[in-house]
N, C-alpha and C positions, 0 to 999 in steps of 0.2 A: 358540259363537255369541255376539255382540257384541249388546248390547241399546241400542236407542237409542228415548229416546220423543219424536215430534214430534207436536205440537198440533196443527197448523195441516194446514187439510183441503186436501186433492188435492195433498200434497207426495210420499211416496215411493208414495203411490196411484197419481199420474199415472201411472206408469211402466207399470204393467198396465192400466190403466183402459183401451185400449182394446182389450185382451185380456179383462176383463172382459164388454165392451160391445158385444162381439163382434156378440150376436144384433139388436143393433137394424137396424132398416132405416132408415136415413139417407134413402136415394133417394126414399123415401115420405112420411117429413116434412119433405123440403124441397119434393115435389110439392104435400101436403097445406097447407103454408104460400102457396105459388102458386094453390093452387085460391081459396085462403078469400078472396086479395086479387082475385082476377077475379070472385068472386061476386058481391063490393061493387061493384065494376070502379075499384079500385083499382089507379093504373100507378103500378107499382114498378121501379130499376133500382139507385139506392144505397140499401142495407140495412147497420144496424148490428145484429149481434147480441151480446146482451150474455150473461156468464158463455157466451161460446165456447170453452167448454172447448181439445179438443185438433185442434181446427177439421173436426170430420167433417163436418156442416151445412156449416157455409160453403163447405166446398173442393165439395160437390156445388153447391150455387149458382154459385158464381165459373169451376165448371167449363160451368152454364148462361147463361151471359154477364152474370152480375149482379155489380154494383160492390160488394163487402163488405169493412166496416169491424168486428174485434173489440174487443171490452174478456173480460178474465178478471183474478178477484183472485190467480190460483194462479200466480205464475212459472214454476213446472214445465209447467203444461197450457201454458202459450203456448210453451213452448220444444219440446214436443211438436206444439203446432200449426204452428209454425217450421217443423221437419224435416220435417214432410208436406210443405208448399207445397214448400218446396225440393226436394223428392225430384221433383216434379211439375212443377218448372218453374215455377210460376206465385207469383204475386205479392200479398202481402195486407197491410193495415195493422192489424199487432196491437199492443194497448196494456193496460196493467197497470193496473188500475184496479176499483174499487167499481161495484155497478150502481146503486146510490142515492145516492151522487154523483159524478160524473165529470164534472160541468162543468170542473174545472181542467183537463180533457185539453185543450181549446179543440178540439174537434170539430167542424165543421159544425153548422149548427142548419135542415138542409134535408134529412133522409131520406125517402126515399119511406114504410121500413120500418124498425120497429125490433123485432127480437125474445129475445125470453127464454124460452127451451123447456127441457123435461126437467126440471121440474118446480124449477128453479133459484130462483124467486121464492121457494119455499118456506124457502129458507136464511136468508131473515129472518124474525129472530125477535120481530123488532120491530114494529109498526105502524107506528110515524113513519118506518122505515127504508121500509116497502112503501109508503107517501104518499110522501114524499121520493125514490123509484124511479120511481113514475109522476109525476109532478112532472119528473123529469129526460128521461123519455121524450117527455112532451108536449113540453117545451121541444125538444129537439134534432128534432124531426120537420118537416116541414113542412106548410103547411096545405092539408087534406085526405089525412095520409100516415095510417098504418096501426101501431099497436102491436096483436102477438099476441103474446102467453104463454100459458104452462098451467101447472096444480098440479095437484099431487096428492091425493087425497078422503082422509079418514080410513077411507071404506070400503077401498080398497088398502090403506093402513095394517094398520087390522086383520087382515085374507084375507092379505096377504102377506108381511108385515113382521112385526108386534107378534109378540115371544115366539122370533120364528126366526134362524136363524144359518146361514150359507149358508159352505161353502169349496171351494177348488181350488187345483190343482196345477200351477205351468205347466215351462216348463222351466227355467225362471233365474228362479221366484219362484212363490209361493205367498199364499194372503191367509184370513184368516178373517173373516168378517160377523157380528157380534153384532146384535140390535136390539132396542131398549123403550121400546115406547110408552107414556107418562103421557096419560092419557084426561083429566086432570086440565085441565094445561096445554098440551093440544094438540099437544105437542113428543115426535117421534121421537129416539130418541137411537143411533145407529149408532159402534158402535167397531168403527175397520178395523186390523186386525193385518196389515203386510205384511210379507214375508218375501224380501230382495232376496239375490241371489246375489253377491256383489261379491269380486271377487278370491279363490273357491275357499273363502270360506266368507259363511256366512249371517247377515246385522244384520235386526232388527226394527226396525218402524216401528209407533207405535201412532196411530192419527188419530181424532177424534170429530167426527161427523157431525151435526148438528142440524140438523131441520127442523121448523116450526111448523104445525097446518092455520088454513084461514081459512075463514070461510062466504064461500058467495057473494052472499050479502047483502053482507057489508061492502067485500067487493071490488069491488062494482060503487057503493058509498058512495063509497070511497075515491078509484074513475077518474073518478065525477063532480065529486067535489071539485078533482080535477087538472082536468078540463076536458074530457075525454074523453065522446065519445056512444059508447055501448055499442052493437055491431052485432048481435052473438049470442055466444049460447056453447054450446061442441057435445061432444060424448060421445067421450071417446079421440082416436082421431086417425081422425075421420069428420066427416061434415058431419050428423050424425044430434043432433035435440035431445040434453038431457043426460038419462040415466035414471038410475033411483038405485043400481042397481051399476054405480057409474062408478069407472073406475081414473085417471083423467084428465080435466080439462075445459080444454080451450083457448077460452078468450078473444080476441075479434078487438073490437078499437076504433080510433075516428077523430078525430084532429084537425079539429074543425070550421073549415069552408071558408064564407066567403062567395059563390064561385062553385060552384055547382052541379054543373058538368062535371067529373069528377073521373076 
């Protein structure tokens, strides 16, 4: 077996990821992302989502007649989100890019919707990079359009993560999940072992996964400093306040409108 180590996250990951990812329900949070913008009575129809992975979300969108625009940093996910649409017929415009800066993409600055899910925000580790993300979403939106994201709590963290190592077997590849939490600096540190089957024998991939927590104090600091009014923020993927065994909180905020009607 050929050993190869790559840094850089969601590169020979992609390839299982959505073997991995098997169990989510997609159809459910792209409904749940639908509900939260009729709550506010939010009309949406072009959505950018950012970190679109291998475009599971969006192809269920684009398959309910919504105009979706991706960015992903990982070349592999988007060439994985590629081969779905193709397989499918349909048409998407993806793009390689940062979620805390991509102004250089010269995108539109007129979304109805912008979103960041799967706890994807958490992968900065930065502050100025989460200011500088919501900064980028305000800008590209239009006024009275809709940013939703979610993160992840440290409560999941701990219950699920901190200390555990998860693996599987698939048929053309296998992976191990390490993970350790520093309680210290708020940051997860996840090293993914994958195991690709490539020409009748086996190469390693070794990937390191960071993610930081944030309270939700500073997060909602941060979207008023971008310019964002905070609408709510709800428990998993419900419309239910947040409680304190929360494994999730989505975030729903607005570009402030002068007209009223939205």
């Amino acid at each position: 077996m050929n050993k190869k180590i790559d840094s850089s996250t969601y590169s020979a990951f992609a390839d299982i990821y959505d073997q991995v990812m098997r169990d989510v329900d997609y159809d459910s949070w792209a409904q749940h992302v639908i509900s939260l913008c009729k709550r506010y009575k939010i009309r949406i129809h072009k959505i950018l989502e950012l970190a679109c992975g291998t475009g599971s979300l969006a192809l269920k969108l684009v398959k309910d007649g919504y105009q979706v625009v991706g960015i992903d940093l990982s070349e592999q996910m988007l060439e994985q989100a590629n081969g779905k649409f193709a397989a499918e017929g349909l048409a998407i415009s993806l793009y390689r890019g940062k979620m805390e800066s991509f102004s250089s993409l010269r995108l539109d600055h007129d979304f109805d919707l912008i979103t960041c899910l799967y706890d994807s925000l958490n992968y900065l580790l930065e502050e100025e990079d989460v200011k500088n993300c919501f900064v980028e979403a305000f800008t590209h939106l239009r006024p009275g359009g809709a940013f939703i994201f979610d993160v992840t709590t440290e409560y999941n963290l701990l219950h699920n993560f901190a200390g555990y190592t998860f693996a599987e077997n698939f048929d053309n590849a296998s992976y191990i999940w390490e993970n350790e939490y520093q309680i210290e600096t708020k940051i997860c540190f996840s090293k993914v072992s994958v195991f690709l089957n490539t020409h009748s024998h086996y190469r390693k991939y070794v990937e390191v996964h960071s993610q930081r927590i944030y309270t939700n104090a500073r997060l909602m600091e941060m979207l008023r400093e971008a310019g964002f009014d905070l609408l709510g923020t709800f428990h998993n993927i419900t419309e239910e306040p947040v409680m304190s065994k929360c494994e999730r909180i989505h975030f729903v905020c607005r570009k402030p409108d002068t007209n009223d009607d939205y």
